[in-house]
N, C-alpha and C positions, 0 to 999 in steps of 0.2 A: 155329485157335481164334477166335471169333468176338469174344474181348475183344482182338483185335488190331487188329480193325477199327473205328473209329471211326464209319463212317457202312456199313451193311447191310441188304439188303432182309428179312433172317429178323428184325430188330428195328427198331422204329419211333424218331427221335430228336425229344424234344422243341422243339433246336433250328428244326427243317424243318418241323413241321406248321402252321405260320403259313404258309407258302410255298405248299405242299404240297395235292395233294387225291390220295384215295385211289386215282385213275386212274393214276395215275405211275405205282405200281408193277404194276400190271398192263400195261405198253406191251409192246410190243416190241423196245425197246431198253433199250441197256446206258451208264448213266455212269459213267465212273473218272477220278475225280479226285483231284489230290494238293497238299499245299494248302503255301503259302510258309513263309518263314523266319520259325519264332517263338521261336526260338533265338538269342537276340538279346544277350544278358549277355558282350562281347568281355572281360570279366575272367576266367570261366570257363573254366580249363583245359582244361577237355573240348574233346574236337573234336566227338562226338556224342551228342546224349543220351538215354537208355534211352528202350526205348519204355513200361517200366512209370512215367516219371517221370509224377505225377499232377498237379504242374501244368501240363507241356506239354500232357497229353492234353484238359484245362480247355481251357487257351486254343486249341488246336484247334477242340472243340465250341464255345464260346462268341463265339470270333473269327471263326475260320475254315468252319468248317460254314455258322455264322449269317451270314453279311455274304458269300461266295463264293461255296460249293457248295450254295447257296440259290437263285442263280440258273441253275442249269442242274438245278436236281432234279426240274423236271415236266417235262423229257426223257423220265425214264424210269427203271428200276431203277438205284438208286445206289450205288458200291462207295468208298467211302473210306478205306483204309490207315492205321494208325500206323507210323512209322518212325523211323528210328535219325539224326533229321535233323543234318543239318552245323549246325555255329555259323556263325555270319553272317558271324565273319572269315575262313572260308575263300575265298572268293571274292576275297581282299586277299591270300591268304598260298596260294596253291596250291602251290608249290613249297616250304612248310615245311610238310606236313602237309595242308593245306586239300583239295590234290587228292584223298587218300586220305580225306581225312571224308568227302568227296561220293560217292567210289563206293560206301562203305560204308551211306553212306544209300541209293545207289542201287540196291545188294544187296535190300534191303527192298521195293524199291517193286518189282522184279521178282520177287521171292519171291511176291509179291504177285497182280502181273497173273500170272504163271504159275499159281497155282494158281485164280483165278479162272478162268480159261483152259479148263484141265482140269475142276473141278467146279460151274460156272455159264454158261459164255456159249453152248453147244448151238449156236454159227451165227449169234447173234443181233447185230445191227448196233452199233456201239460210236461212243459220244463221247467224246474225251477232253476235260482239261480243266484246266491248273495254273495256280499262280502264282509268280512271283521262282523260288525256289528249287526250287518245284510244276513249274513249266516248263524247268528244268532235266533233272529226270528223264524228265517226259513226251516231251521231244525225243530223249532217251536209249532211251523205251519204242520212242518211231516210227521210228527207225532200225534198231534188234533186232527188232524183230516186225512191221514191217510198210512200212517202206519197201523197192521190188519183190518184196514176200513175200506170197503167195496171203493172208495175214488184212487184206492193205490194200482189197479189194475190201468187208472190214466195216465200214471208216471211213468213218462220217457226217463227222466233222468237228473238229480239236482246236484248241483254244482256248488260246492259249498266251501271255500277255502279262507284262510286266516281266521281259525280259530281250531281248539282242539275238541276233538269227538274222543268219547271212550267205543272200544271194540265193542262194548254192550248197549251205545247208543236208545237204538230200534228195536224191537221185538222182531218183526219182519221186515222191515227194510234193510239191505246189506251194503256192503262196499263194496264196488265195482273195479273187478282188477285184471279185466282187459277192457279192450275200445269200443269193441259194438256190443255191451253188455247193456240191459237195459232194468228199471224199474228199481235203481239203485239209486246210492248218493258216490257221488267224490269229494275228496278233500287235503289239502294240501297247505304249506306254510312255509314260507321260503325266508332263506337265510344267508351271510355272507358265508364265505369260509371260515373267517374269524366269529364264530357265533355267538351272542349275545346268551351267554349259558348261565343267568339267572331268569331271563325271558322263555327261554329253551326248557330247560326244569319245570318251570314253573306252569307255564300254559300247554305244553307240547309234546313231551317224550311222553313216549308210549300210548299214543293218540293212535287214528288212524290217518293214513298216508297211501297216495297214491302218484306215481309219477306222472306229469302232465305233458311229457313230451311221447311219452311211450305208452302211457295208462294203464301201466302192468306194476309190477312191485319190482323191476328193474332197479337196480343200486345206481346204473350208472346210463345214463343218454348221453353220449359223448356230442359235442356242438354241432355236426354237420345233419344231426337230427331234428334240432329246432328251427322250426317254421316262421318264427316269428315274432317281435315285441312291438308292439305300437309305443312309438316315444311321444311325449307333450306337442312336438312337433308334427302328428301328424303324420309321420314316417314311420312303414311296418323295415324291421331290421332282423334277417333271417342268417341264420347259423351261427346265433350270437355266446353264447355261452354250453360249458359240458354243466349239466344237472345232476347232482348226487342224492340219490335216497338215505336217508338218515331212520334210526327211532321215533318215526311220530312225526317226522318233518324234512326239510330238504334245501342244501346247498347249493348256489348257484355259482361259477367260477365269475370274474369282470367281467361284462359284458362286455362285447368285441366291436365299440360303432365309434363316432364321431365324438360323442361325449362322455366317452367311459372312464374320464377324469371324475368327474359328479358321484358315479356309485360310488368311489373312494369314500367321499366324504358323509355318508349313507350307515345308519347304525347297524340296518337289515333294510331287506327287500320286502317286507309286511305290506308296504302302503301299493308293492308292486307285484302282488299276488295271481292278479289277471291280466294286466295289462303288458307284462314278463312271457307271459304264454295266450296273448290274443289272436295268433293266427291257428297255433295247437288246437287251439279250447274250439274256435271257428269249425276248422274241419271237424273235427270230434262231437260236436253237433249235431253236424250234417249226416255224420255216421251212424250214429246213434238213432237218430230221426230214421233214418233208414232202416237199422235193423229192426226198429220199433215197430216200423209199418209192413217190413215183412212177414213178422209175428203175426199178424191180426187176419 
């Protein structure tokens, strides 16, 4: 049923046509994106919640569509799932329950890519693309379906950031450590300068990492390199911060705009993993998409 999808090329979302021109959806390729944790209320019993609940589905469209799956949707035809997502405390509690919220949302997001599968992708080239809990499952899709599995010759490119990958993730899928590299993953997990170093430890050192300003293993993209942040308001904000490559993850200096009082009060930049680098991630797309189709 098409009200299970969130974002579909049979219907147009008010969210994206700010982003958006009508060429996207005519490309040749395919985006499936899945979007992070906004199931976020650790008082609530539930492990996961409906996918008829109509404020998650809000703040999907509003947060998530708007401010993420905005930057990769002049890729190309867009596919975005509702699912049965985990609460944010499973990831704290995997062993009471937590493990089992996550498959159960991961039931979903395969239900999902499989029937896109079957009655939409005809051969056609695929981007993936999550975040935090988004990237959870899509490392889950890349392993089921396409790590040494004939549909990995489809992958452009998955984009997978806020959360951490071991160097032996994949059999054959690899980390991509320049810009028009394709048939890989990226990944990345941004940080204050003051790092939150039991968060850092704990989920992140020694992960794989890639610089999103430069998309190379660059220690350092000084600010007049960044392209761009999409703020809550609507506003893309260019040459805003220098980016530092770290163990596993990556610092960002204050942000340089009108409200760069706000990141002060900010534990880390996690919740601003894409939307920190939405014009970067934008072009790099587009790049990507291209070298992809020179290949063929």
């Amino acid at each position: 049923m098409l009200s299970n999808w969130a974002v579909h090329p049979s219907f147009k979302n008010k969210e994206l046509t700010s982003y958006i021109t009508d060429s996207s959806n005519h490309s040749k390729v395919d985006v499936f994106y899945i979007y992070p944790t906004l199931f976020l209320d650790k008082n609530d019993p539930r492990w996961n919640i409906p996918l008829s609940d109509s404020l998650q589905q809000s703040k999907v469209l509003s947060s998530a569509v708007k401010f993420q799956a905005s930057a990769f949707a002049e890729g190309g035809r867009m596919f975005v799932p509702f699912y049965r997502q985990a609460n944010i405390r499973a990831y704290r509690q995997m062993e009471n329950g937590g493990k089992d919220a996550l498959l159960m949302a991961y039931s979903d997001i395969r239900a999902a890519f499989s029937h896109y599968l079957k009655y939409y992708n005809n051969g056609r080239p695929i981007l993936l693309a999550g975040h935090s809990q988004g990237s959870t499952h899509i490392t889950l899709l890349l392993k089921e379906f396409f790590d040494d599995k004939p549909l990995q010759k489809q992958l452009i490119a998955a984009y997978i950031p806020g959360i951490g990958l071991s160097k032996d993730e994949f059999c054959s899928i690899q980390l991509m450590t320049e810009p028009t590299q394709t048939g890989g993953f990226v990944s990345w997990n941004t940080f204050k300068r003051k790092i939150n170093k039991k968060n850092y430890e704990m989920w992140y050192k020694g992960k794989c990492v890639v610089n999103p300003v430069t998309w190379t293993l660059d220690e350092l993209a000084p600010r007049f390199l960044h392209k761009g942040f999409l703020f809550s308001n609507g506003k893309l904000y260019e040459k805003s911060f220098n980016t530092h490559l770290i163990d596993g993850a990556l610092w960002i200096s204050t942000p340089h705009f009108p409200y760069r009082l706000l990141a002060w009060t900010m534990d880390d930049y996690h919740i601003g993993d894409i939307n920190l680098f939405w014009k970067d991630i934008r072009e790099n797309v587009e790049l990507r998409i291209k070298s992809y189709e020179a290949k063929q």
